[in-house]
C-alpha positions as CSV (number, residue, x, y, z in Angstrom):
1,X,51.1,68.9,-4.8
2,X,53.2,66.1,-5.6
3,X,56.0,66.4,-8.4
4,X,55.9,63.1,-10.2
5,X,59.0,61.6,-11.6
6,X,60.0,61.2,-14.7
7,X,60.8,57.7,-15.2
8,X,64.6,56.9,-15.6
9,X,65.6,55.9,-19.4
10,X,66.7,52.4,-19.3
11,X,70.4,51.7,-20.7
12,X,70.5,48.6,-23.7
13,X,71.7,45.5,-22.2
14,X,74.9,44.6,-23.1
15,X,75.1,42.2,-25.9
16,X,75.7,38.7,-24.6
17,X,75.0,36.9,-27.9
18,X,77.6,36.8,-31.2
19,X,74.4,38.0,-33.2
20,X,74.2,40.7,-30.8
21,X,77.5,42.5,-31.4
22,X,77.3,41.7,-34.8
23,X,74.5,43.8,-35.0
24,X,76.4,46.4,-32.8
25,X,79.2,46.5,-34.9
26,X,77.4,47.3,-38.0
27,X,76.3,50.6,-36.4
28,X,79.4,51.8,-35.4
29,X,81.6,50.9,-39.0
30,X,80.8,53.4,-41.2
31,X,80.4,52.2,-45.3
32,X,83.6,53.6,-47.0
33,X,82.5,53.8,-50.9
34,X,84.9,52.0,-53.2
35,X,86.5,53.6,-56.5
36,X,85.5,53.2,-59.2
37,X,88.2,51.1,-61.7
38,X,86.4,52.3,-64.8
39,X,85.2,56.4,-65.4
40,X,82.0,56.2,-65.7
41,X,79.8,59.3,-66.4
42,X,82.1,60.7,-68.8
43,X,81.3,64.4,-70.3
44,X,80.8,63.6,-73.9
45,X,82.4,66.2,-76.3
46,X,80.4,67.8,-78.8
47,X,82.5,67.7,-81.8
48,X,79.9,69.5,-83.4
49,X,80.1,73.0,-81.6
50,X,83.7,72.6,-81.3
51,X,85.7,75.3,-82.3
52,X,89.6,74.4,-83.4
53,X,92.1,76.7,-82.4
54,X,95.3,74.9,-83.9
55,X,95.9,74.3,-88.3
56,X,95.8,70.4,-87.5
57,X,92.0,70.9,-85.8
58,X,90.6,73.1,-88.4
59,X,91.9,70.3,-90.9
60,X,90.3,67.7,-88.9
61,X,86.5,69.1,-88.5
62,X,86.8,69.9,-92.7
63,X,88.0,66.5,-93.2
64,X,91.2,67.5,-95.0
65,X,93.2,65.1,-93.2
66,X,93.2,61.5,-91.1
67,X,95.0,60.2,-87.7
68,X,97.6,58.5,-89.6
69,X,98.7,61.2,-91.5
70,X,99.0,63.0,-88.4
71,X,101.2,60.3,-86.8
72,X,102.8,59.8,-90.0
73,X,104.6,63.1,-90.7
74,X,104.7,63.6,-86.6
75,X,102.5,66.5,-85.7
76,X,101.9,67.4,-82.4
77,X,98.5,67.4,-81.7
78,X,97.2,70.0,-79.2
79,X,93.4,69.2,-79.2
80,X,91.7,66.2,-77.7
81,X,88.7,66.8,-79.3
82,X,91.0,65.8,-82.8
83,X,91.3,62.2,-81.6
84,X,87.7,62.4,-80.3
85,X,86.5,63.4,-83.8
86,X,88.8,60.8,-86.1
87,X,87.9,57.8,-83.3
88,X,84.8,58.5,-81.9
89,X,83.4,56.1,-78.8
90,X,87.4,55.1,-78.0
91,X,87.1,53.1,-74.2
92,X,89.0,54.5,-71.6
93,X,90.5,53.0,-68.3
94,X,92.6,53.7,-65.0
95,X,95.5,52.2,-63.7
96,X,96.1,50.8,-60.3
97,X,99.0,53.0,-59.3
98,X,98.3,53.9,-55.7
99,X,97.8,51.8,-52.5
100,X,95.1,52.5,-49.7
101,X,96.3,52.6,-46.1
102,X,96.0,49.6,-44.1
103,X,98.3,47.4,-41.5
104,X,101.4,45.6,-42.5
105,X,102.5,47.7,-45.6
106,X,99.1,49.3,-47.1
107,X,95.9,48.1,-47.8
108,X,94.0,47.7,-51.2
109,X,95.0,49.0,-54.8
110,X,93.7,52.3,-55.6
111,X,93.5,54.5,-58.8
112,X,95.3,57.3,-57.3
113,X,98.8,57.9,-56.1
114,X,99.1,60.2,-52.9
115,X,101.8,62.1,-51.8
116,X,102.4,64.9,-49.5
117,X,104.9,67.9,-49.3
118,X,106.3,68.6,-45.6
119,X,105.8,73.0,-45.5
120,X,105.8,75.1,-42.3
121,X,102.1,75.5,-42.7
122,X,101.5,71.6,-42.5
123,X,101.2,68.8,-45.5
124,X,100.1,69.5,-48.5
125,X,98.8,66.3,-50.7
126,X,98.4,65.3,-54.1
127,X,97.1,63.2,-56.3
128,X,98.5,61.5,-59.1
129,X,96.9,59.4,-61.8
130,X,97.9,57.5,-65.2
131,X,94.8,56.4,-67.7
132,X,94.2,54.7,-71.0
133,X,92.7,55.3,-74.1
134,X,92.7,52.9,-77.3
135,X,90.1,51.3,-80.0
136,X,91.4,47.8,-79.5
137,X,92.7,47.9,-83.2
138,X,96.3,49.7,-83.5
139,X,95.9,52.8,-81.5
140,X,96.3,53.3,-77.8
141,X,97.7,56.4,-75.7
142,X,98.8,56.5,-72.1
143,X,98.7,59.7,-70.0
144,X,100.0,61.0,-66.7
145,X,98.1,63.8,-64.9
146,X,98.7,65.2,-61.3
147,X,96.7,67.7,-59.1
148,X,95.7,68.6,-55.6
149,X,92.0,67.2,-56.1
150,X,91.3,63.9,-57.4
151,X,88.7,64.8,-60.1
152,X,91.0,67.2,-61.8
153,X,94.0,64.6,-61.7
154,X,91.7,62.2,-63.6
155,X,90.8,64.6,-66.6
156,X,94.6,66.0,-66.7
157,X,95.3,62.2,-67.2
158,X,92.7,61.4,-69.7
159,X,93.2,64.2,-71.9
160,X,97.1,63.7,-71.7
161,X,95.8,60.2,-73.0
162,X,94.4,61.2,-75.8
163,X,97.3,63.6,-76.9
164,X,99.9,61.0,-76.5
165,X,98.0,58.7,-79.0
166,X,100.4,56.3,-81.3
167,X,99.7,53.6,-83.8
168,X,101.7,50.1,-83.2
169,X,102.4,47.4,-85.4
170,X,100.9,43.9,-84.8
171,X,101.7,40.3,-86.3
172,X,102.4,37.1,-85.6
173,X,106.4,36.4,-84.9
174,X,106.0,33.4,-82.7
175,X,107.6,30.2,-84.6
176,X,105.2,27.9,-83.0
177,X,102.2,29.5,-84.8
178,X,102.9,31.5,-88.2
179,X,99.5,31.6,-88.6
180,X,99.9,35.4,-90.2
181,X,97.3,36.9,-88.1
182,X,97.8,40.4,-86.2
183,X,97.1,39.0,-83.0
184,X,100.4,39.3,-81.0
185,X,103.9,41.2,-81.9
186,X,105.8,40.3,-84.9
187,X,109.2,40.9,-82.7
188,X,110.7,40.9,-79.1
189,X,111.3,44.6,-78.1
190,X,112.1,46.1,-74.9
191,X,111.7,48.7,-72.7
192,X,113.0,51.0,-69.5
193,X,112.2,53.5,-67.3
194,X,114.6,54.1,-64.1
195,X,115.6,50.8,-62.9
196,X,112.3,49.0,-64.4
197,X,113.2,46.9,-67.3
198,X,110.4,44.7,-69.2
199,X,110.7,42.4,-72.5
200,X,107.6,41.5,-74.4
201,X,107.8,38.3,-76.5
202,X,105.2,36.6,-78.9
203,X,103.3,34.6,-78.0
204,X,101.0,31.7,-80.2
205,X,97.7,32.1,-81.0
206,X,95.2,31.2,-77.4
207,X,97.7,31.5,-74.7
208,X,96.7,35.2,-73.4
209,X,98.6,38.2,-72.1
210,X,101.1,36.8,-70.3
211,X,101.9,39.9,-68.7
212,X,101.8,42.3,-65.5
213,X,97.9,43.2,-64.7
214,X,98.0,46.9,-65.3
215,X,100.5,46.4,-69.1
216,X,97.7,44.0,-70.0
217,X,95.4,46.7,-70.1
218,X,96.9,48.8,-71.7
219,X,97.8,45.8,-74.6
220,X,94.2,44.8,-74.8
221,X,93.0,48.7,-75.7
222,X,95.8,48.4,-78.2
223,X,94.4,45.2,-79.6
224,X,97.0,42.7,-78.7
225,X,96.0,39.5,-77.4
226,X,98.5,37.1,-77.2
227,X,102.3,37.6,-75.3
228,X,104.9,36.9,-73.3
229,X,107.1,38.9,-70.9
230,X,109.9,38.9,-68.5
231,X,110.6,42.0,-66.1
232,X,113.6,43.3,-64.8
233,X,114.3,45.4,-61.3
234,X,112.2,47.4,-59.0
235,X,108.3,46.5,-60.4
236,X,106.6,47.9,-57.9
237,X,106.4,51.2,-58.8
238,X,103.5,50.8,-61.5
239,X,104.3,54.6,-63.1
240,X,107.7,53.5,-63.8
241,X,106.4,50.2,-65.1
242,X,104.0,51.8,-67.4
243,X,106.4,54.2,-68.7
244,X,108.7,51.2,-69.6
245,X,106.0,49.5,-71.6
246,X,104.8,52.1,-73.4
247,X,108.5,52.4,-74.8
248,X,108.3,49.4,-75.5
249,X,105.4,49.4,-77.5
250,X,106.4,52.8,-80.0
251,X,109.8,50.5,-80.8
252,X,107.4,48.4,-82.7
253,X,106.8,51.4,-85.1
254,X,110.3,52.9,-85.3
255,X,111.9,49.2,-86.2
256,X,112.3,49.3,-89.6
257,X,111.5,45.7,-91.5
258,X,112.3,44.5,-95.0
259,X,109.3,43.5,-97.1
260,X,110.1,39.9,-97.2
261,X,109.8,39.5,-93.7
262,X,106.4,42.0,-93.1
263,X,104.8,38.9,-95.6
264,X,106.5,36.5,-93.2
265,X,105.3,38.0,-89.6
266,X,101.5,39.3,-91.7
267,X,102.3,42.6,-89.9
268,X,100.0,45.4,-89.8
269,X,99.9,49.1,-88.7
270,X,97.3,51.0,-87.1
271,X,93.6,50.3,-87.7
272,X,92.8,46.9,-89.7
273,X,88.7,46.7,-89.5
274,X,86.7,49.7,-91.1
């Protein structure tokens, strides 16, 4: 009997057109997903079935006492779930701290930080991350959060966000507007971290945050809308330039103002709609 043959598989022609290895290329690159600037799928807290475990949160779910009395005589405050409970649906949002890598010095801003520790076993990474959390009217917190995972990092830094709430002060100290309005700073202030230096200015009413991308985030949760600034040193490192605006924005509570000039600047503290 004769053994038939099994007929040889023929090998795809190499591609001869641009079309052709277009096509080819799109098989071999494999879709890297992109991050995600904003958290999205949140867990919602129930404030409801929460159960306090500090004086300051058992006060809270009675409705004994309010945020700024909090701030005001300067409790700690321990709980997340206080702030979720006294400002309820408050936006959140990530920083661009870290870099992706790529050719000629890194590739595309990323959301978290890595670093690595050199041990005899091998490298250990880690992942750092800085978020934040305001109501766009007087409050805003910042928080730092670091872990060996990226999804624990993120909620380290969010609920360090929320405890590190503050109230700031808001006017108008600009002498080409004086319109009265809380919609920039009533006074330059200034602020540091490490060899990172930045000065925020007034601004008039319309021209913007005229300020570094990721500090004009963190002014627009706290419900500023119009500056200037000028920064000082080694900006690149975006913790350290956080850092230095935040202490820049609590010196706007701690300055102490006469009366005649609040009426002057129309400053005002914390929340202003109800």
């Amino acid at each position: 009997m004769r053994q038939t043959k099994k007929p040889k598989e023929t090998s795809k022609p190499h591609p001869e057109t641009e079309e052709e290895k277009l096509e080819v290329e799109k098989d071999i690159i494999t879709e890297i997903p992109e991050e995600e600037e904003l958290i999205k799928g949140e867990k919602k807290i129930d404030v409801i079935s929460w159960k306090p475990k500090t004086s300051i949160g058992l006060k809270v779910k009675n409705g004994e006492i309010t945020l700024n009395q909090i701030l005001d005589t300067g409790q700690k405050i321990m709980e997340m779930e206080i702030v979720d409970a006294l400002l309820p649906g408050m936006p959140n949002e990530l920083l661009f701290i870290g870099q992706s890598k790529g050719k000629f010095g890194g590739g595309q801003k990323r959301i978290f930080r890595q670093t690595q520790k050199k041990t005899p076993e091998g490298n250990k990474p880690s992942f750092s991350c800085q978020a934040v959390v305001g109501n766009s009217d007087g409050y805003v917190g910042i928080g730092y959060g670091k872990s060996k995972d990226t999804v624990p990092a993120r909620e380290k830094a969010l609920r360090n966000a929320k405890l590190n709430i503050f109230k700031i002060k808001r006017g108008c100290g600009s002498w080409e507007c004086s319109c009265k309005t809380p919609h920039s700073i009533p006074f330059m202030v200034t602020g540091k971290c490490g060899s990172t230096v930045i000065k925020i200015m007034p601004a008039p009413k319309g021209k913007g945050l005229c300020i570094e991308q990721e500090c004009a985030k963190i002014l627009r949760l706290a419900g500023i809308k119009d500056v200037w600034s000028k920064t000082f040193g080694q900006t690149r490192v975006k913790t350290n330039l956080v850092v230095a605006c935040e202490n820049a924005l609590k010196q706007l509570s701690t300055t102490k103002i006469q009366t005649e000039n609040q009426e002057k600047l129309g400053i005002h503290e914390g929340k202003i709609t109800q």
